[in-house]
C-alpha positions as CSV (number, residue, x, y, z in Angstrom):
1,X,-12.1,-5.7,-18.4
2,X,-9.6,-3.2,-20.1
3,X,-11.6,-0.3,-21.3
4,X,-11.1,0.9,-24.6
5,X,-11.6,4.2,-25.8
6,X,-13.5,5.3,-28.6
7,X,-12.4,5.6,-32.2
8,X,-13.2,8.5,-34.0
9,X,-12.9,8.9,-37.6
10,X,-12.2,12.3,-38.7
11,X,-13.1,13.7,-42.2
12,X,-13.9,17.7,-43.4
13,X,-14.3,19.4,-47.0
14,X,-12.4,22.3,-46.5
15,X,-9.0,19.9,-46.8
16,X,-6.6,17.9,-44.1
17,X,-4.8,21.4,-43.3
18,X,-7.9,23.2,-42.4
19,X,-7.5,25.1,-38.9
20,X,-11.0,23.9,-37.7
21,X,-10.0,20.2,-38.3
22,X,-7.0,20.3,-36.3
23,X,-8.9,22.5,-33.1
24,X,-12.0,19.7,-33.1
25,X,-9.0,16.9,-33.3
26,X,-7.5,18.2,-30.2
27,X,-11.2,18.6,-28.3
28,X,-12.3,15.0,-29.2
29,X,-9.1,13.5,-28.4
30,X,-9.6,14.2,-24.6
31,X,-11.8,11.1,-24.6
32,X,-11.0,9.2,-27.8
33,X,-8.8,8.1,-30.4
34,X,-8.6,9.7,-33.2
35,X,-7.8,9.4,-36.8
36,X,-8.3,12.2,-39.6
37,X,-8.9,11.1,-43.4
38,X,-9.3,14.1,-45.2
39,X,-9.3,15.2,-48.6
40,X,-6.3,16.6,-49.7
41,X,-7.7,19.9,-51.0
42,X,-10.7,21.9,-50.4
43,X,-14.0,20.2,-51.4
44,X,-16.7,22.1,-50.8
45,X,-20.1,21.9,-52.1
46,X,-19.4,18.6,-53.6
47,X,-22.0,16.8,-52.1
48,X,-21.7,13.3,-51.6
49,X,-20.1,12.2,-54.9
50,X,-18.1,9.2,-55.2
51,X,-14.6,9.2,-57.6
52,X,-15.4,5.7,-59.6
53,X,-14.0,6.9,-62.9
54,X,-10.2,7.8,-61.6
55,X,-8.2,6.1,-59.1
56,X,-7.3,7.7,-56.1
57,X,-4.2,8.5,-54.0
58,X,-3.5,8.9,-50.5
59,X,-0.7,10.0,-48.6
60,X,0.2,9.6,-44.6
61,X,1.6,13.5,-43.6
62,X,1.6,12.5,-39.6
63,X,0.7,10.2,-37.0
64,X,-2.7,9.5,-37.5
65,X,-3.2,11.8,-40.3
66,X,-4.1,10.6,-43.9
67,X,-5.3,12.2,-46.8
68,X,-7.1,11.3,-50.4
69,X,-7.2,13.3,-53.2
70,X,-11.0,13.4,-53.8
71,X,-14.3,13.9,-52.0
72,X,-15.7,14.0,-48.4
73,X,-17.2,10.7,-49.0
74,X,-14.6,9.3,-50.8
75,X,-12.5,9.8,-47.8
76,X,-14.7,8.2,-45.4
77,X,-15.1,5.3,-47.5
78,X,-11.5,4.5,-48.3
79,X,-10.9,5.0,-44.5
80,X,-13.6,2.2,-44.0
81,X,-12.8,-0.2,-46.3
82,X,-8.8,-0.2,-47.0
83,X,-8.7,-3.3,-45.2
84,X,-7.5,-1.2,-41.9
85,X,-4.5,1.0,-44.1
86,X,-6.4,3.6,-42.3
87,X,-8.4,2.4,-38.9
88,X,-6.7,0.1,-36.6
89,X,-10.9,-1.0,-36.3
90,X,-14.4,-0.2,-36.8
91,X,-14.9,3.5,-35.8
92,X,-17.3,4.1,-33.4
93,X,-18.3,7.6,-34.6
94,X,-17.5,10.0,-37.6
95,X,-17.6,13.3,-36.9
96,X,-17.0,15.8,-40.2
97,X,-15.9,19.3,-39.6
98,X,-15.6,21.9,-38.0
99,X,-16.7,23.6,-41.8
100,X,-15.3,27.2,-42.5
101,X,-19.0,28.4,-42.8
102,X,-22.4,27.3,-42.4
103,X,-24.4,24.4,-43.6
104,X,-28.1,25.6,-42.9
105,X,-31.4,24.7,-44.5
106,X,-30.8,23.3,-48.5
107,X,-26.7,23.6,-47.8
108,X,-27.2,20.0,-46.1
109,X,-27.9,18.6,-49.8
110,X,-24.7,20.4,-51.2
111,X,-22.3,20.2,-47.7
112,X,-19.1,17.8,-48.4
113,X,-19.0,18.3,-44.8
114,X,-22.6,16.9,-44.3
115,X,-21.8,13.7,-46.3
116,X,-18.5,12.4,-44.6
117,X,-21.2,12.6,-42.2
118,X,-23.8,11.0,-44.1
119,X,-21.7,8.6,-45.3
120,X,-20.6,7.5,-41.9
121,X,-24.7,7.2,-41.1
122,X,-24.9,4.9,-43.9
123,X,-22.8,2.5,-42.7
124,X,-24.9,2.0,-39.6
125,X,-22.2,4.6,-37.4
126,X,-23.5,7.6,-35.5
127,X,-22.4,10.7,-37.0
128,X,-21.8,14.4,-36.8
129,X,-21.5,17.1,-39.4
130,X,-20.1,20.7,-37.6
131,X,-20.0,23.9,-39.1
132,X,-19.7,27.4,-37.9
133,X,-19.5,31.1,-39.1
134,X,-16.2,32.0,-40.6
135,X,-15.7,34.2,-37.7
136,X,-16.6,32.0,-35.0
137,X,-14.7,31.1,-32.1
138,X,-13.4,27.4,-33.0
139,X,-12.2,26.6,-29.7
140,X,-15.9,27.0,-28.2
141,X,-17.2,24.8,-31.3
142,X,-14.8,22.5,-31.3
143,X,-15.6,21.9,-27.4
144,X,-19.4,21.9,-28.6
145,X,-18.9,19.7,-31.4
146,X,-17.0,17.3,-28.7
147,X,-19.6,16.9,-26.3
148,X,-22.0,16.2,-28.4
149,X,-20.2,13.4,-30.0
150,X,-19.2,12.0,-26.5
151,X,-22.8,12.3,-25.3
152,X,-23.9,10.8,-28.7
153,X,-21.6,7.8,-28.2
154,X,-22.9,7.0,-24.7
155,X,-26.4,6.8,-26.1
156,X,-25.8,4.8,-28.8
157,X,-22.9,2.5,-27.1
158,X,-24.0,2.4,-23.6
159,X,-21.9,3.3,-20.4
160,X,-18.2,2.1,-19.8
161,X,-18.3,-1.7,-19.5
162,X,-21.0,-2.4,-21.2
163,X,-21.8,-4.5,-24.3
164,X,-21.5,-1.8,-27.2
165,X,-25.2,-1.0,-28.9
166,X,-24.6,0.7,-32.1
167,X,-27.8,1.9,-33.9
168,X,-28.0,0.8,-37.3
169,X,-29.4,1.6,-40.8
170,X,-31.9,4.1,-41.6
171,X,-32.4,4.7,-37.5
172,X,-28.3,5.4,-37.4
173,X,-28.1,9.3,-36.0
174,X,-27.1,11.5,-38.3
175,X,-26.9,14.8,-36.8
176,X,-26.5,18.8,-38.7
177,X,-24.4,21.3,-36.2
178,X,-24.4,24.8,-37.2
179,X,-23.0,27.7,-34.4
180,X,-23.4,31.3,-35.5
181,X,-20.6,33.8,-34.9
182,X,-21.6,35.4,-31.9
183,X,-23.2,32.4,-30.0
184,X,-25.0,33.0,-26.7
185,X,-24.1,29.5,-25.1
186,X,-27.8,28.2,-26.5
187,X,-28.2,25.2,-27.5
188,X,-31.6,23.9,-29.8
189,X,-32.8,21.2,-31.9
190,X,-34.3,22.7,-35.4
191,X,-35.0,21.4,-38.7
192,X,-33.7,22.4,-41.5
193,X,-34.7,25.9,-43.1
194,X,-34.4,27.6,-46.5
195,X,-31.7,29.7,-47.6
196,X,-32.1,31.5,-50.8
197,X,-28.8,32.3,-53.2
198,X,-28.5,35.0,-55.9
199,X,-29.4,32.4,-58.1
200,X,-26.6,33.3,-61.4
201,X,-24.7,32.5,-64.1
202,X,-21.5,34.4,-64.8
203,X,-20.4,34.2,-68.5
204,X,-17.1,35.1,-69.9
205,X,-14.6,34.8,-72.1
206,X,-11.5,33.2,-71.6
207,X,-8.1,34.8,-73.5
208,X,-8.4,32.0,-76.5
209,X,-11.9,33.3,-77.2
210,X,-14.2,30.5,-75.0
211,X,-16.9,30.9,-73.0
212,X,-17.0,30.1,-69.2
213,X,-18.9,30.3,-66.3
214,X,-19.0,30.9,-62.3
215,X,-22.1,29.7,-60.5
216,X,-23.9,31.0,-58.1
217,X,-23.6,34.9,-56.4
218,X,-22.4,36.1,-53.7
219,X,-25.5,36.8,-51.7
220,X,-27.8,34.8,-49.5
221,X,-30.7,35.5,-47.3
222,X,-33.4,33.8,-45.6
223,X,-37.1,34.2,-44.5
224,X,-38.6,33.9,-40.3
225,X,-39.2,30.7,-40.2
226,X,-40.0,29.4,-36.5
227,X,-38.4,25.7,-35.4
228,X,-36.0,26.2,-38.3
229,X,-32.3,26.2,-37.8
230,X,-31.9,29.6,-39.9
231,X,-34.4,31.3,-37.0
232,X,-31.8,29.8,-34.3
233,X,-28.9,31.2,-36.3
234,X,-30.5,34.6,-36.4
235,X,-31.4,34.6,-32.8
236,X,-27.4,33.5,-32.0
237,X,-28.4,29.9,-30.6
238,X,-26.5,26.6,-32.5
239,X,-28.5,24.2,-33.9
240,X,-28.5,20.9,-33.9
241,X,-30.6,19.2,-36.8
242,X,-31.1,15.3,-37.2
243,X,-31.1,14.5,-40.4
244,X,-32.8,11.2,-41.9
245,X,-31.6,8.6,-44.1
246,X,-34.9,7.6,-45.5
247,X,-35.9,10.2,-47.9
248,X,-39.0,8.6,-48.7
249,X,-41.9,11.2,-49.0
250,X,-44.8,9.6,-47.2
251,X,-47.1,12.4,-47.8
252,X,-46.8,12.1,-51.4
253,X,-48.5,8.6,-51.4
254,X,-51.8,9.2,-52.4
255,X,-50.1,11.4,-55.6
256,X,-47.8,8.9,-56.7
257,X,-50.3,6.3,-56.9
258,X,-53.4,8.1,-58.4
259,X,-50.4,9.1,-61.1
260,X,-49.3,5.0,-61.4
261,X,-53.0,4.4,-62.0
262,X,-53.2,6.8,-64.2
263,X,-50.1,5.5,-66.6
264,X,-50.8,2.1,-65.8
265,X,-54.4,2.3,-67.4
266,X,-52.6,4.1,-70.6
267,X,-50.0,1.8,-70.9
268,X,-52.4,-1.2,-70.8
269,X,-54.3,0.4,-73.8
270,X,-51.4,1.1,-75.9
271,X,-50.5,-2.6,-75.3
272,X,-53.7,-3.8,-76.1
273,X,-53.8,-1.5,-79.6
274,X,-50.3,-3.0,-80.2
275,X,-51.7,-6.4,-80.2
276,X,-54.3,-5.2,-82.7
């Protein structure tokens, strides 16, 4: 049997000309086929937004290479389901990255890069988000981010030859790669910490008299917080967070249904005065 190599599926936020794109491109396609579908400009922070109220373009710049002009997500999706104008086949990973800056603790809820990812993970494929410090060394993450996406795909496809084994639905691996600038070669698994913004609001005036604003400052800290992927940025380790698709709060069971008892029993007597 003719072995065929895996097909990765390429997407970022920071746009299809990014440098760190291009770098993890040429690590992952050492062992596997690649195709990028990116967005056509930067993207960042946009979450996982779909475009369903504008159509969408996409243009082909190079072998292998296409781009849409919307989100992360939107990218990955188009690439899955363009009736193969994109993939030759089902991808057998999506790997999202490498990001021109961190996505620790809350960033995963805001990361474009973290939901090509996540929207790979939803479609029942194993899936990587990468990001790094600005002044990182990309080669090194970009051979990180490679082996752990050919390690991933053994585990979740099986060895060479045998019948493919993809995980899917909620159990699909999604996981959170973040390597500091001056990384020490270590490697650990974390959850996700908190980071905390200068939390403003810049007003001003534009030159026909409006009012504007910029969100968000330019500062951000965080507190020690042991296991937490901000305490293995500070100590110069990468980290490497799996992230769920089930964000059902289990712990918040016996809360949510003393508070359903609670509005069921009013709703029944305002029914019951109705009636009167």
């Amino acid at each position: 049997m003719k072995f065929m190599r895996p097909l990765v599926l390429l997407s970022n936020d920071d746009g299809y000309s990014s440098r760190g794109l291009h770098v993890l491109r040429e690590a992952l396609v050492t062992w596997a086929d690649v195709v990028i579908c990116a967005p056509e400009n930067e993207q960042s922070a946009t979450s996982h937004s779909l475009s369903l109220h504008r159509p969408l373009r996409a243009r082909k710049p190079d072998k292998d290479v296409f781009t849409v002009d919307g989100t992360p997500a939107d990218c990955v999706y188009v690439a899955l389901y363009a009736n193969r104008r994109f993939l030759p086949r089902w991808p057998d990973m999506v790997c999202s990255g490498i990001n021109h800056g961190l996505n620790l603790g809350q960033d995963a809820f805001y990361s474009g890069t973290v939901a090509a990812a996540r929207e790979g993970a939803l479609r029942g494929i194993p899936s990587i988000a990468s990001s790094a410090h600005h002044e990182a060394d990309l080669t090194k993450v970009a051979d990180l981010t490679s082996r752990l996406a050919r390690s991933l795909w053994e585990e979740t496809h099986g060895s060479v030859g045998d019948v493919m084994r993809p995980l899917l639905g909620r159990r699909t691996p999604l996981l959170n790669l973040n390597v500091p600038v001056h990384w020490t070669g270590e490697i650990r698994r974390t959850r996700l910490g908190t980071r905390l913004y200068e939390e403003i609001i810049d007003v001003r005036i534009d030159p026909r008299g409006r009012e504007y604003m910029w969100l968000g400052g330019p500062g951000v800290r965080h507190e020690t917080d042991p296991g937490s992927d901000t305490e293995a940025y500070d100590a110069g380790a990468a980290s490497i967070t799996p992230l769920i698709l089930d964000l059902t709060h289990h712990e918040g069971s016996a809360l949510t249904d003393k508070l359903i008892e609670g509005v069921g029993a009013r709703l029944a007597g305002d029914i019951l005065r109705s009636g009167d």
